[in-house]
Structures are given as structure tokens and as C-alpha cells.
C-alpha positions in Angstrom: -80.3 85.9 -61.2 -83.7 86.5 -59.6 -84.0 87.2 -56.0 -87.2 85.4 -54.4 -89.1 86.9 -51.3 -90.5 84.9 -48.8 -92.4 87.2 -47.3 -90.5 86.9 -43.9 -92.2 83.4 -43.0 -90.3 81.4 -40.8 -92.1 78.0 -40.5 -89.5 75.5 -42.0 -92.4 73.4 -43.8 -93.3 76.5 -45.4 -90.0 77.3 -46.9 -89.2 74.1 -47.4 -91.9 74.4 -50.1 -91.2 77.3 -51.3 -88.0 75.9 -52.4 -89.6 72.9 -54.0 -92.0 75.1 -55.9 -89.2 77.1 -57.2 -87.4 74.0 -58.2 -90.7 72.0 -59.9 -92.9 74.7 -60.7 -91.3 77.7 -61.8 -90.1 77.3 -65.0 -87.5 79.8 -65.4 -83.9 80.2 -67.0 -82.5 82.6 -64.9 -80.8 81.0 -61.3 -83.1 82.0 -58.6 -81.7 82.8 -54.7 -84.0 82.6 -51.9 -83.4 83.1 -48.5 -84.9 82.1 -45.2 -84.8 82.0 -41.3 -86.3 79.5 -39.9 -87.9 78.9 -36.1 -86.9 76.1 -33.9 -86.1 73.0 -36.0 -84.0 69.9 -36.9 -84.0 69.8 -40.6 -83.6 65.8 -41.3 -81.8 64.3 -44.7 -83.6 62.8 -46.6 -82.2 59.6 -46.3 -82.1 59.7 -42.6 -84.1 58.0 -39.6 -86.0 60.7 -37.9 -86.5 59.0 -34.4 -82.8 58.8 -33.9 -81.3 62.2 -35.2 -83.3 63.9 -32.4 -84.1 63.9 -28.5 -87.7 62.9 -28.8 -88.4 65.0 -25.5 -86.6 67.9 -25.8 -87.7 68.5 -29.6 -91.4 67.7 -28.3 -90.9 69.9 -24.9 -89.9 73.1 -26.4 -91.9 72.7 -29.7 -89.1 72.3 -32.4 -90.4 71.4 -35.5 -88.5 68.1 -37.3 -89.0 68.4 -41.0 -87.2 66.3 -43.9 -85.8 67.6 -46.6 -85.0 66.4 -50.3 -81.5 66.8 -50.1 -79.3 64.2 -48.3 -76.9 64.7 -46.0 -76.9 65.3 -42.3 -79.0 66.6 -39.7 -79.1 69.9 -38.7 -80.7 72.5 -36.1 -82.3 76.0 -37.5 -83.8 78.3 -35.1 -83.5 82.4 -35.9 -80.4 82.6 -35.6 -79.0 80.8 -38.4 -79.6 81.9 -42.3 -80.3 79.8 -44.7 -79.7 80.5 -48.5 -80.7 78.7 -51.5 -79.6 78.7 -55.1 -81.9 77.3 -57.8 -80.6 76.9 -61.3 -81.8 75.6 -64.1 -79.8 72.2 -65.5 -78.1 69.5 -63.7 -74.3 70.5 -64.8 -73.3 72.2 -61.2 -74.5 69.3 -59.2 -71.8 68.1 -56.9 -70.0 71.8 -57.4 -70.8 73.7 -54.3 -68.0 76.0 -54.8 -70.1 78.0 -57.6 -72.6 78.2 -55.3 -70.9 78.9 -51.7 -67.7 81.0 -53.5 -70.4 84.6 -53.7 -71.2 83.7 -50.1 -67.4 83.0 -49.2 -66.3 86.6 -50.6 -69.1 88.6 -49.2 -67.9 87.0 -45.5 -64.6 88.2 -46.3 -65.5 91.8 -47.6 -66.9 92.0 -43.8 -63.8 91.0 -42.1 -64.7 87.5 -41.7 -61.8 85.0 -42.2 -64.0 82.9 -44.2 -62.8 79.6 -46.3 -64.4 76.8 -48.2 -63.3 73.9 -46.5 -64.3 70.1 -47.4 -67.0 69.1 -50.2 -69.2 71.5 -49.4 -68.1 73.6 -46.0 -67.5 77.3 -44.7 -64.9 77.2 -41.7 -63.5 79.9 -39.6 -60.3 80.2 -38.2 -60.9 76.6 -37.9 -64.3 76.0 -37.0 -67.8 75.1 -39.5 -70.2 77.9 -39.9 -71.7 76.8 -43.0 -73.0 73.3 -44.4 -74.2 72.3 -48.1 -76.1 69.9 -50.0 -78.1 69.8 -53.2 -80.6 68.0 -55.0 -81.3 67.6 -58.4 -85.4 66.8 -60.6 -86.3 67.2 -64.0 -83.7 69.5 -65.4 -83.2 71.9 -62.8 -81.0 71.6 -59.4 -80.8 73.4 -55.6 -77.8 74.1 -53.8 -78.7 75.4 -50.3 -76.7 75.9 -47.1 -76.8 77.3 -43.8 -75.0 80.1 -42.1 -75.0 80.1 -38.3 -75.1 83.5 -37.5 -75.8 83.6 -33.4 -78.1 80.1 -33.1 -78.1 78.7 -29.9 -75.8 75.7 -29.8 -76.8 74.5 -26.7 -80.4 73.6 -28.1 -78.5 72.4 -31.1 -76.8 70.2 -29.1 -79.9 68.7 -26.9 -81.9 68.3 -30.2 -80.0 66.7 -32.3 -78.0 64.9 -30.1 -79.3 61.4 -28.3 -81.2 61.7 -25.3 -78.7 59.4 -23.6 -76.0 61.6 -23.4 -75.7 64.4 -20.8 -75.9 67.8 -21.9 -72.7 69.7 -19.3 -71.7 72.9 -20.1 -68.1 70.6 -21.1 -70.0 69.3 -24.0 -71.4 72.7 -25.4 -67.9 73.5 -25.5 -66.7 70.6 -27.3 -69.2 71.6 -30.0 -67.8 75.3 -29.8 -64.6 73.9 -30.2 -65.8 72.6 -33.8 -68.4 75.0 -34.8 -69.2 78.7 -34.3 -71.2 82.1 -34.7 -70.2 84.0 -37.4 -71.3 87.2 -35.7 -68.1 86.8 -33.0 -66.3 87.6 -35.7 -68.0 90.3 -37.6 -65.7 93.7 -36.7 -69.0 95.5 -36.7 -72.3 94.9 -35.1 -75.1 93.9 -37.3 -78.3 90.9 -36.9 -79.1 88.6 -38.8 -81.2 90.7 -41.6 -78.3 93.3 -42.4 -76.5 89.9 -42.6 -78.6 89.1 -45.2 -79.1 92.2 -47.0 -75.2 92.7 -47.3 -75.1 89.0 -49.0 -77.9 90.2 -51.5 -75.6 93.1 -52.1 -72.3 91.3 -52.6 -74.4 88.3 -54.5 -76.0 91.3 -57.3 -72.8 92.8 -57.2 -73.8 96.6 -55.3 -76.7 97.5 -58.0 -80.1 96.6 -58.3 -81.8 93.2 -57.1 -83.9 91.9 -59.5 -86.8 90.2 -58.0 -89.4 87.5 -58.8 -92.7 88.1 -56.8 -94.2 85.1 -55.8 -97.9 85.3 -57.0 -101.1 84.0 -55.1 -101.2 81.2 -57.7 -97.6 80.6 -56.7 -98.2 80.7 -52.9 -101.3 78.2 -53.2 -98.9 75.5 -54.7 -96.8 76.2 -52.0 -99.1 75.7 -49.4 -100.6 72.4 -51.5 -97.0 70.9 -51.3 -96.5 71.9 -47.6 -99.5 69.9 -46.8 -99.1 67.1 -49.0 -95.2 66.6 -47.5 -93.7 69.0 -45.3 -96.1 69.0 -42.7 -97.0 64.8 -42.5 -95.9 62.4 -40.3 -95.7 60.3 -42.8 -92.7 62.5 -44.7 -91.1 63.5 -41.3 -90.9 60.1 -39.9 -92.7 57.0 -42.0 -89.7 57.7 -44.6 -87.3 57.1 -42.2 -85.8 53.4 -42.9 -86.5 50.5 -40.8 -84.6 49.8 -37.6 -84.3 47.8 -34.4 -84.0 49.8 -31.2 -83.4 48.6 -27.9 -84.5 50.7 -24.3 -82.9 49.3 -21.2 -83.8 51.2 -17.7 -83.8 50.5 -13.9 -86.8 51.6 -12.1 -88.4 51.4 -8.7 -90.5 48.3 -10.1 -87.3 46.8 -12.3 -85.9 46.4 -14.5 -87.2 47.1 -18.1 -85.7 46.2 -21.8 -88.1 46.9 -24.8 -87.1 45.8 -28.2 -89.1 47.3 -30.9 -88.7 46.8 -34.5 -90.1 49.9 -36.7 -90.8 50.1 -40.4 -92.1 53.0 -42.3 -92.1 54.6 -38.8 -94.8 52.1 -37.2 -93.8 49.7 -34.7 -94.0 46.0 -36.2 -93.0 43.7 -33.6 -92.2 45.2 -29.6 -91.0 42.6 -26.7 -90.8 43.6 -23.2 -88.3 42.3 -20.5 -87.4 42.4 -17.2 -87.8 41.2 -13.6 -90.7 43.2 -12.6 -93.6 42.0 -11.0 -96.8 42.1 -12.7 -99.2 39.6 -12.5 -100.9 40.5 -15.8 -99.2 39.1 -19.3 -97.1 41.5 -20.7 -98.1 40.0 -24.4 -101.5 41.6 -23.9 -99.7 45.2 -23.9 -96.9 44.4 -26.7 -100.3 43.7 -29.1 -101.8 47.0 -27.8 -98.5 49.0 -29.2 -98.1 46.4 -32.2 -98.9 48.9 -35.2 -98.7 52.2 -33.6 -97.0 55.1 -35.1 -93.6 54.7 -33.4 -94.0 58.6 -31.8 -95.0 60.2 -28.2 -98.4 61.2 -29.6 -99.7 58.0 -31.0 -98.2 55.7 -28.1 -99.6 58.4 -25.7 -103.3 58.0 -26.8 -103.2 54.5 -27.0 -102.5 54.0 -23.2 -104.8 56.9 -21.8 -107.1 54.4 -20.8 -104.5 51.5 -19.7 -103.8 50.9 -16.6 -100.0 49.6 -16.7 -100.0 48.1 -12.8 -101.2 44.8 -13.4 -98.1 44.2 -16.3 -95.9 46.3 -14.1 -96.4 47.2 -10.8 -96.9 50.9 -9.9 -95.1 52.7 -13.2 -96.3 56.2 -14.4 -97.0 56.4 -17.7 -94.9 59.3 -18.7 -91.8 56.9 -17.4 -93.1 54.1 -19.8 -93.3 56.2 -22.6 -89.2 58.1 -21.8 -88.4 54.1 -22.1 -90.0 53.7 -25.2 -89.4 56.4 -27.1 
């Protein structure tokens, strides 16, 4: 096995591709690990709808990326407390066996007084509660297994990113989540961050001696930064993969009441209606047509109406309200 350096980089579309390289690019027998922390994100699955896996005004608010990945499965929230480790292997004959793959990380946890456990398909639990989820992908002969390891991530964030905007955030429902998933560093006996977490893992994964490396090369990192362009860091991988979906926004407001139904496809809004008993003497069709084919995202919608004036459909509405309803 090969240990793979990523120079420290914490942008998730960055290591995102780095993984993807190592899995199309580098042609090599030996399993490869790789490691990586990532800033503020919500990782999406690949088979997952984008716009409603996240709080569209927290994630934009405090600047968390939302990147998909190949592998399927569930969202989840990265930020630099949570490690993420990826195996890369060469042939398809481990897929769907994440023990081989989370077992080194399992015994390593336990060597440092964690009560660790596989639990499920593809889990780590402690005394009861997830600190570690897995999923893989498979292309052209070779395979990833990667996982996560919440070492001291803030779950409050996790909870207002990933969760819908709808539901109020109390300090009764970041319980709720501690009461199903938790920080492995309450229970290391010893104090250590998140790098001597990972450096102890290299050490139990090579078994105490040397860690043989591959050094990513310029060429290397120049593919890397091609595929992060080309998919990691586009809309349309992020969100005009998502699949298509009706959404419905209902709200009271000083002028009325307001109900949009918006149907989006490859993440750009195909048909919107807008109801309600407000009073605007202008027809609201006039506005629908204005939205009609716009990315469905705060951005897009955003420059579309800098120049509208939205009293004549509605009566006096700021815009920012408008766009909470929307999106």
C-alpha cells in the first residue's frame, strides 16, 4: 500500500479530484490511502437532489461549499473537524465489503482506547452512537472505499446545513443528533487534534514501520486541477445532476399570502406558478416567464430580479423575502 499526500489542501473539490485521479489516472497495483480534511461542506451522493439535502441560506450565509460526489449514499457535513480517509484499490472484488477497508481503521480506534465497532453495512459506532460512514464506487477495474471520521466537527452546523430550512434549529434538536452521532475525541483517554489522529491511523494502517509514499507529480496535480474544473467545481455537477422534482413554498406575509409551485429539471426551473390573495395589480404570468428557465439557485434568481420591481404583482415585498419563498 502507497500512502498519497495531499499537500494539506482542504477545498473539498480539490480532494474530491484527487481521489478521482487516483482512481482513473494512476495506474497502479498497489492499494493507495489518501487522506483529507476538508473546510465547510455538505458532500452530496451522487444520486441525490442537491437543493433539498441542504438549507439554501445557511450553506450560502456562512460559505459552505456543496459538492457531489461519485459514490452514492447520503449526505453529509465536512468542515475541519472531521477526517476523511480513502482506500483505492485496484479490481472490483472488495466492492460492497467495507469491512476490509474500515476493519485497519476499527483496530487503530481501539489501540487508543476508543470502544470502536463496525456496526451496519458500512458504519463505525461508539458506545452506541455513528462516528464513521462508508461508501464506494467502482470504474474501469479499480474501486474507492472512503469514509469519514468525526473527530470534533461541529454538529450544530451539521445540523442547520443539511437539515431543511423549515425545521427549527433548538439547542433540543442538537441534542437529538448527539444522541445518535458523536466526536470521537470525547472518547480518546489522551488529548490529541485531528493530525496526530491521523498520523496514528497511518501508523496502525503500515503497521509501526515505514510509510511508503506516492508523490503526486506536477503532471499529476494538473489533471487534478483539469477534473476539478470540469466537475467538482460546476453548477452543473453540484446541482443540474440532481433529478427532477416538484417543490411547493407556502408563506404568510404582510401583503398575503404566497404559494409557488416550481417544477425543476437538470436543476433549472421548467414551469413556476404563483398563488395567493395578494394584491397586485400587475399579472403575475409576466413574472412566472421571467423565472421560467433560470438555474433553480439564490444566485441566478437573484440577478434576474435586480432590476424588477415586484410591487405591481405584489404589493410592497422585499426581494430577499421573495427569494427565502422560493428557494
Amino acid at each position: 500500500m502507497l500512502f498519497v499526500d495531499n499537500n494539506e489542501t482542504t477545498d473539498p473539490r480539490m480532494n474530491l479530484a484527487i481521489e478521482e485521479h487516483l482512481l482513473r489516472n494512476l495506474h497502479v497495483v498497489e492499494p493507495l490511502l489518501l487522506f483529507y480534511i476538508n473546510s465547510p461542506s455538505v458532500i452530496i451522493g451522487r444520486n441525490q437532489n442537491s437543493v433539498e439535502e441542504i438549507d439554501p441560506n445557511f450553506v450560502r450565509e456562512n460559505n459552505i461549499h456543496v459538492v457531489r460526489r461519485l459514490s452514492g449514499g447520503g449526505a453529509v457535513y465536512h468542515d475541519l473537524g472531521n477526517l476523511n480517509f480513502s482506500f483505492i484499490t485496484h479490481g472490483k472484488q472488495d466492492l460492497h465489503n467495507f469491512g476490509k477497508f474500515i476493519g485497519p481503521v476499527v483496530e487503530v480506534l481501539q489501540s487508543l482506547g476508543v470502544n470502536a465497532v463496525e456496526q451496519g453495512k458500512s458504519d463505525i459506532f461508539v458506545d452506541g452512537k455513528k462516528i464513521s460512514g462508508n461508501a464506494q464506487y467502482a470504474s474501469t477495474g479499480r474501486m474507492f472505499s472512503h469514509g469519514t471520521i468525526l473527530f470534533n466537527t461541529n454538529l450544530e452546523n451539521m445540523l442547520r446545513a443539511i437539515n431543511p430550512r423549515q425545521v427549527q434549529i433548538e439547542s433540543k434538536a442538537v441534542q437529538s443528533v448527539r444522541s445518535f452521532v458523536t466526536n470521537v475525541q470525547e472518547y480518546l483517554p489522551k488529548s490529541m487534534d485531528i493530525i496526530a489522529l491521523r498520523d496514528e491511523l497511518l501508523r496502525g494502517i503500515f503497521g509501526g514501520g515505514a510509510v511508503p509514499m506516492y508523490v503526486l507529480t506536477e503532471r499529476d496535480w494538473e489533471q487534478i486541477r483539469e477534473i476539478a474544473m470540469q466537475r467538482y467545481m460546476t453548477w452543473d455537477w453540484n446541482y443540474g445532476r440532481s433529478p427532477a422534482f416538484n417543490i411547493q413554498k407556502s408563506e404568510k406575509l404582510p401583503v398575503g399570502k404566497l404559494d409557488a409551485r416550481i417544477w425543476v429539471e437538470k436543476g433549472l426551473i421548467q414551469t413556476i406558478k404563483i398563488y395567493g390573495d395578494f394584491s397586485g395589480h400587475r399579472d403575475v404570468a409576466e413574472l412566472e416567464k421571467q423565472l421560467t428557465g433560470l438555474r433553480y439557485d439564490w444566485d441566478a434568481i437573484h440577478e434576474a430580479l435586480a432590476e424588477v420591481d415586484l410591487s405591481p404583482f405584489f404589493g410592497p415585498l422585499e426581494k430577499e423575502v421573495f427569494l427565502n419563498l422560493l428557494l
